[in-house]
MOPAC internal coordinates of N, CA, C and O (Angstrom, degrees):
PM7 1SCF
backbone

  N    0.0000 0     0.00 0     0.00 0    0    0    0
  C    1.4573 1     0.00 0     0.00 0    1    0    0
  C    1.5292 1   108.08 1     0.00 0    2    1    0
  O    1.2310 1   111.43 1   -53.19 1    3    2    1
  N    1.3956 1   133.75 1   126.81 1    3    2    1
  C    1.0280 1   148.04 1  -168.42 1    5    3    2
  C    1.6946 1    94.23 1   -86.17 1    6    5    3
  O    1.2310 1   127.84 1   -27.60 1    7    6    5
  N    1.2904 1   102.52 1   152.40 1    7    6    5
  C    1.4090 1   124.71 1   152.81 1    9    7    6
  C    1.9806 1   127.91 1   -32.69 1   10    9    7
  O    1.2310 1   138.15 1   121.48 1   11   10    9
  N    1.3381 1    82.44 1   -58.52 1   11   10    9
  C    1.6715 1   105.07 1   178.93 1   13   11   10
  C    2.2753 1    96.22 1   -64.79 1   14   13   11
  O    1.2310 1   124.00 1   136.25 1   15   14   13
  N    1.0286 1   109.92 1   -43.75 1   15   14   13
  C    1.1425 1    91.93 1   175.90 1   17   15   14
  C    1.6128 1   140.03 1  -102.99 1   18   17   15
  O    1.2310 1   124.65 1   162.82 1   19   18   17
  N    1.4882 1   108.68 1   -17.18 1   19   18   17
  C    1.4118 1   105.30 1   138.90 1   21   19   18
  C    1.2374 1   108.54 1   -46.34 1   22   21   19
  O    1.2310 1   106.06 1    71.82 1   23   22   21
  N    1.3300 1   143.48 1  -108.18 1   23   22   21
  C    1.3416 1   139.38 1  -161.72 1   25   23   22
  C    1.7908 1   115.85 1   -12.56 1   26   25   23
  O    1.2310 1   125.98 1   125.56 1   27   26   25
  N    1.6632 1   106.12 1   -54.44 1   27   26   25
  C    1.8183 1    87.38 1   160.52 1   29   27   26
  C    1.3584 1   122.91 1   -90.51 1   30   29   27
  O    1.2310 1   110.73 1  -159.53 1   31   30   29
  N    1.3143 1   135.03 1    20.47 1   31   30   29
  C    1.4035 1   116.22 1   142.94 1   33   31   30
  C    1.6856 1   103.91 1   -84.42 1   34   33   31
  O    1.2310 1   104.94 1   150.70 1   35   34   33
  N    1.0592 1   145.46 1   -29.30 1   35   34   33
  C    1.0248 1   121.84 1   167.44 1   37   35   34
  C    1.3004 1   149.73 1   -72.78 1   38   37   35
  O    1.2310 1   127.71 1   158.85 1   39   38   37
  N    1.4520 1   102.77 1   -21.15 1   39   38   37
  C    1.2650 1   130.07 1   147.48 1   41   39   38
  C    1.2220 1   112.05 1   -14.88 1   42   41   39
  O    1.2310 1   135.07 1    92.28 1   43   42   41
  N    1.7728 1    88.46 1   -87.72 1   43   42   41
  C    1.8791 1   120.44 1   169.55 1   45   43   42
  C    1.2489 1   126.00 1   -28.83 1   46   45   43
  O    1.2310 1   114.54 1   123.41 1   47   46   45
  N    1.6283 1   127.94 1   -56.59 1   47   46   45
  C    1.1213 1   135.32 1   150.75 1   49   47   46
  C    1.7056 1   112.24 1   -28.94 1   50   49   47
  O    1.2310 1   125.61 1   108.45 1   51   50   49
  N    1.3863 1   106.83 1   -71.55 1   51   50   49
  C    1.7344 1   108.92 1  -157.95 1   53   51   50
  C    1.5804 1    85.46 1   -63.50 1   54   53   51
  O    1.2310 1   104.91 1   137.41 1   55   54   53
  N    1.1189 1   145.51 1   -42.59 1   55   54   53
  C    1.3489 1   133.33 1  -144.15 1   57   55   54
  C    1.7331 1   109.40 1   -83.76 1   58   57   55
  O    1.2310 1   130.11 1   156.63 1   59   58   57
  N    1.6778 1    98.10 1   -23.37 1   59   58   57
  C    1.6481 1   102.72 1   178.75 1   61   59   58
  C    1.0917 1    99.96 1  -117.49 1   62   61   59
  O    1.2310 1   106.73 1   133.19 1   63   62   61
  N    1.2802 1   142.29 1   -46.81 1   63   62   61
  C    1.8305 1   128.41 1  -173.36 1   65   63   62
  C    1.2686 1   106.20 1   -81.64 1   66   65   63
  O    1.2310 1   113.15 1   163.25 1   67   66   65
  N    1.3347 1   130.56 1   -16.75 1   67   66   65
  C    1.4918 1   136.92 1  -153.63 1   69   67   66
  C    1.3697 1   109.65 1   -90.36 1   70   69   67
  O    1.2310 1   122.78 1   140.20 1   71   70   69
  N    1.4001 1   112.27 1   -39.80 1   71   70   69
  C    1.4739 1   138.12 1   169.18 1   73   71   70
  C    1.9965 1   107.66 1   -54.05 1   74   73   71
  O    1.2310 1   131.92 1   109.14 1   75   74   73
  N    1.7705 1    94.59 1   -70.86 1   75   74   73
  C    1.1490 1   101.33 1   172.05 1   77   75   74
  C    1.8395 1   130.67 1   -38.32 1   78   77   75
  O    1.2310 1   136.30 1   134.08 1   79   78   77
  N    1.4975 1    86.04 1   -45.92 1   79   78   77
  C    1.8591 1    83.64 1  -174.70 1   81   79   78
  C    1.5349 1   103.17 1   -88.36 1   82   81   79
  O    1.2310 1   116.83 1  -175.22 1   83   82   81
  N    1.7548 1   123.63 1     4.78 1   83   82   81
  C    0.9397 1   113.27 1   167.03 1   85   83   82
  C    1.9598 1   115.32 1   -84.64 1   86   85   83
  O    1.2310 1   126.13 1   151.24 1   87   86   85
  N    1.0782 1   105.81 1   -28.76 1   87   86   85
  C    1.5933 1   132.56 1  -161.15 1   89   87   86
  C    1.9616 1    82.24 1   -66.24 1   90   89   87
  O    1.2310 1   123.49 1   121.41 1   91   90   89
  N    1.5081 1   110.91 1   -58.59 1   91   90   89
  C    1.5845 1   129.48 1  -171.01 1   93   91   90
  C    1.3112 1   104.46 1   -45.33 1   94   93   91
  O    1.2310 1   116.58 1   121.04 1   95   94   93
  N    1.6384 1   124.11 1   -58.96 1   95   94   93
  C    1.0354 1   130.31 1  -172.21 1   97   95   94
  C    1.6236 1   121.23 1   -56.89 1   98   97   95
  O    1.2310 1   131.62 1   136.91 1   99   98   97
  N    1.3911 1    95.18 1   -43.09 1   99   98   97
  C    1.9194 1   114.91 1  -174.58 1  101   99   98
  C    1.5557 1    89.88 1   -53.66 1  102  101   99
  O    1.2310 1   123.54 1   115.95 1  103  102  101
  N    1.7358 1   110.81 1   -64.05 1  103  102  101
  C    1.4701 1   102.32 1  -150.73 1  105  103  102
  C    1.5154 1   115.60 1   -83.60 1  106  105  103
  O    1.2310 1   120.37 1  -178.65 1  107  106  105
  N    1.9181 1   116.90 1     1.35 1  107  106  105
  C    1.2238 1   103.60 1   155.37 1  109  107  106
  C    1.7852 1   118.12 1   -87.90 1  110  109  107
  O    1.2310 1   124.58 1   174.21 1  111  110  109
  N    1.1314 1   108.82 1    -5.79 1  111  110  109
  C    1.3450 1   114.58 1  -176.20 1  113  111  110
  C    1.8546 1    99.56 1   -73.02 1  114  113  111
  O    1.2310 1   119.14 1   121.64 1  115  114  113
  N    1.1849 1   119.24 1   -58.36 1  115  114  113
  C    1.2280 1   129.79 1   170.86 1  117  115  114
  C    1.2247 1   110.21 1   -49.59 1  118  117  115
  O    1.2310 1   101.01 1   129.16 1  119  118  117
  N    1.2447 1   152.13 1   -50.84 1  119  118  117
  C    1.2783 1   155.94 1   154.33 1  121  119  118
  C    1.5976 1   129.50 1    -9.74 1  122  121  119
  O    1.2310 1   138.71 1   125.43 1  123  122  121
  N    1.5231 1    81.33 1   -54.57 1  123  122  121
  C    1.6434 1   109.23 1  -139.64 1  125  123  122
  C    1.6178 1    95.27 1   -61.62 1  126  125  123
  O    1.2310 1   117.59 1   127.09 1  127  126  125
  N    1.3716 1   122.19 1   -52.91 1  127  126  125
  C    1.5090 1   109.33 1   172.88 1  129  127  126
  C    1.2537 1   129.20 1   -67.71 1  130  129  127
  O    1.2310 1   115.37 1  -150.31 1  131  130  129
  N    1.2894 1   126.38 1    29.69 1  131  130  129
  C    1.5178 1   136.73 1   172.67 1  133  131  130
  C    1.2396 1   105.61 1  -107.63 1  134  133  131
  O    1.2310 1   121.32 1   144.96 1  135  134  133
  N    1.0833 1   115.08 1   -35.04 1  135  134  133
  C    2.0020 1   128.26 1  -162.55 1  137  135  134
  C    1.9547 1    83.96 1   -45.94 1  138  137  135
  O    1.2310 1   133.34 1   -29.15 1  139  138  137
  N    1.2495 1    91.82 1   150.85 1  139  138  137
  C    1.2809 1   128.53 1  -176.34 1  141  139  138
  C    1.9041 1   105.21 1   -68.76 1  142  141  139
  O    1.2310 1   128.77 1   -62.21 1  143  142  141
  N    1.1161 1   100.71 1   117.79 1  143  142  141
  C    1.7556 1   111.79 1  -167.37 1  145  143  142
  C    1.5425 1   117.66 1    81.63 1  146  145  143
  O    1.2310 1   121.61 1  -140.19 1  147  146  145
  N    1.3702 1   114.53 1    39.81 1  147  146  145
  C    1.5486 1   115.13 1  -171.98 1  149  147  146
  C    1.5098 1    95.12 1  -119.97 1  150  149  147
  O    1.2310 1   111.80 1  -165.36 1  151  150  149
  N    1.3169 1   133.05 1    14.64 1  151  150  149
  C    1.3642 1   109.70 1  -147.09 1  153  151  150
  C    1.5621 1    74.56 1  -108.96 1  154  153  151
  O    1.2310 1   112.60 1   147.34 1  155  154  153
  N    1.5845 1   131.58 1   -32.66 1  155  154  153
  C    1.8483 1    97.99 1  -156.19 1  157  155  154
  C    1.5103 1    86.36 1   -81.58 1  158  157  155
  O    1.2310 1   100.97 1  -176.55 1  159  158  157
  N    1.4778 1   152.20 1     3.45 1  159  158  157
  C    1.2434 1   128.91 1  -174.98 1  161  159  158
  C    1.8440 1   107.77 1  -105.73 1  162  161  159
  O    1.2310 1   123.97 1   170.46 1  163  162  161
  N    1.1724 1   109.98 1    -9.54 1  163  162  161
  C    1.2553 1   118.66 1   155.38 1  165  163  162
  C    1.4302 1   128.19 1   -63.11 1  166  165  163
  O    1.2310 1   130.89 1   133.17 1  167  166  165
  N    1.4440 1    96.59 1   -46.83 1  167  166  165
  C    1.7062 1   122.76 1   173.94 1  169  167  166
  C    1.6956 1    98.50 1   -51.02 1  170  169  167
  O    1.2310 1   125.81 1   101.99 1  171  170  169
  N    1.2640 1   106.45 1   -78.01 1  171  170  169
  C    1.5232 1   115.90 1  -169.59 1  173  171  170
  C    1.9224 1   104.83 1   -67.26 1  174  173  171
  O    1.2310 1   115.49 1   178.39 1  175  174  173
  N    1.2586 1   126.16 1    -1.61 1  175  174  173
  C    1.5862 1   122.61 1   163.73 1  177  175  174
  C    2.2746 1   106.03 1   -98.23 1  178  177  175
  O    1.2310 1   131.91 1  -178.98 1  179  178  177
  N    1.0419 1    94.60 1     1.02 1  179  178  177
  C    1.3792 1   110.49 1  -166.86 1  181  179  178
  C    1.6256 1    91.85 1   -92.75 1  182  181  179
  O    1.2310 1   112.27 1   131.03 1  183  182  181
  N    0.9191 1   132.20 1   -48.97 1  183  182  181
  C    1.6980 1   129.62 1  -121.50 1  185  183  182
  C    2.2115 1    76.17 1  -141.25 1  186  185  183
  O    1.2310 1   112.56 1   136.20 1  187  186  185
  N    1.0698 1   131.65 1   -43.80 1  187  186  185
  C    1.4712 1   121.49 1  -166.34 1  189  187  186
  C    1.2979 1   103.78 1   -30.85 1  190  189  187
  O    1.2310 1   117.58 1   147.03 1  191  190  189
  N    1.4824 1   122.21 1   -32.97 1  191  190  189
  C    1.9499 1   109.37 1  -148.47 1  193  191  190
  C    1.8824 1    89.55 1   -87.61 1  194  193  191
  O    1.2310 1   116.90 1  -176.56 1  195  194  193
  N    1.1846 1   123.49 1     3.44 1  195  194  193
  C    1.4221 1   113.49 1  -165.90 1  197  195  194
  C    2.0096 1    98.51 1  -114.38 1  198  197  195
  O    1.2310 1   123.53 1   171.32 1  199  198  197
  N    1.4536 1   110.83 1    -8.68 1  199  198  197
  C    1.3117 1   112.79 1   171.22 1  201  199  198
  C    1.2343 1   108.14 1   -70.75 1  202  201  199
  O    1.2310 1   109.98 1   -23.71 1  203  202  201
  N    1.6021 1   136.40 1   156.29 1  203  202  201
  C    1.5699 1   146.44 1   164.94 1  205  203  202
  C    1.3348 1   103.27 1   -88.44 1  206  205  203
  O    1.2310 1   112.55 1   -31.87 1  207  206  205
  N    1.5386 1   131.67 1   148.13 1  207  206  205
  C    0.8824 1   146.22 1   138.15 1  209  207  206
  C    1.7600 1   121.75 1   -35.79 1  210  209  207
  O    1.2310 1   119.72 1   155.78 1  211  210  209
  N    1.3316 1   118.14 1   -24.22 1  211  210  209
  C    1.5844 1    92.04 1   157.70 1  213  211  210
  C    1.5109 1   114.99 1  -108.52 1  214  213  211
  O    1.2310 1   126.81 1  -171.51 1  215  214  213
  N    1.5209 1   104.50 1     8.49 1  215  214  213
  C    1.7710 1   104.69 1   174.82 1  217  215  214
  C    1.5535 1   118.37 1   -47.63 1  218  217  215
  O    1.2310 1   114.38 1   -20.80 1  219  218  217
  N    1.0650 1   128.25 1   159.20 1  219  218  217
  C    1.3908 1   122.82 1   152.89 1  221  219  218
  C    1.2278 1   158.21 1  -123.00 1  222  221  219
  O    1.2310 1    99.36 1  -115.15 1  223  222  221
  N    1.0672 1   154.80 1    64.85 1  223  222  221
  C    1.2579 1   151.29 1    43.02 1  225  223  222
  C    1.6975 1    88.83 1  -158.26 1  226  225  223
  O    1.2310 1   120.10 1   180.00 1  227  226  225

């Protein structure tokens, strides 16, 4: 296998699987705070910057 054509199978790869596992990643990333039991740690990452340092918990 020459040089010149590794480089377009890899190409090929990044341009069709590369996309894909990028596309995968976005829409579990986007997801991920919906998933089912995320909401009281959202709640408490939502609301922390308005707690005081001698409040309690």
């Amino acid at each position: 296998m020459s040089d010149h054509s590794t480089y377009e199978a890899l190409r090929h790869l990044a341009d069709s699987y590369g996309l894909a596992a990028m596309l995968i990643v976005f829409l579990v990333l986007v997801a991920w705070p919906f998933r089912p039991g995320a909401r009281s740690r959202n709640d408490n990452a939502a609301n922390m910057i308005f707690k005081d340092e001698n409040d309690g918990e």
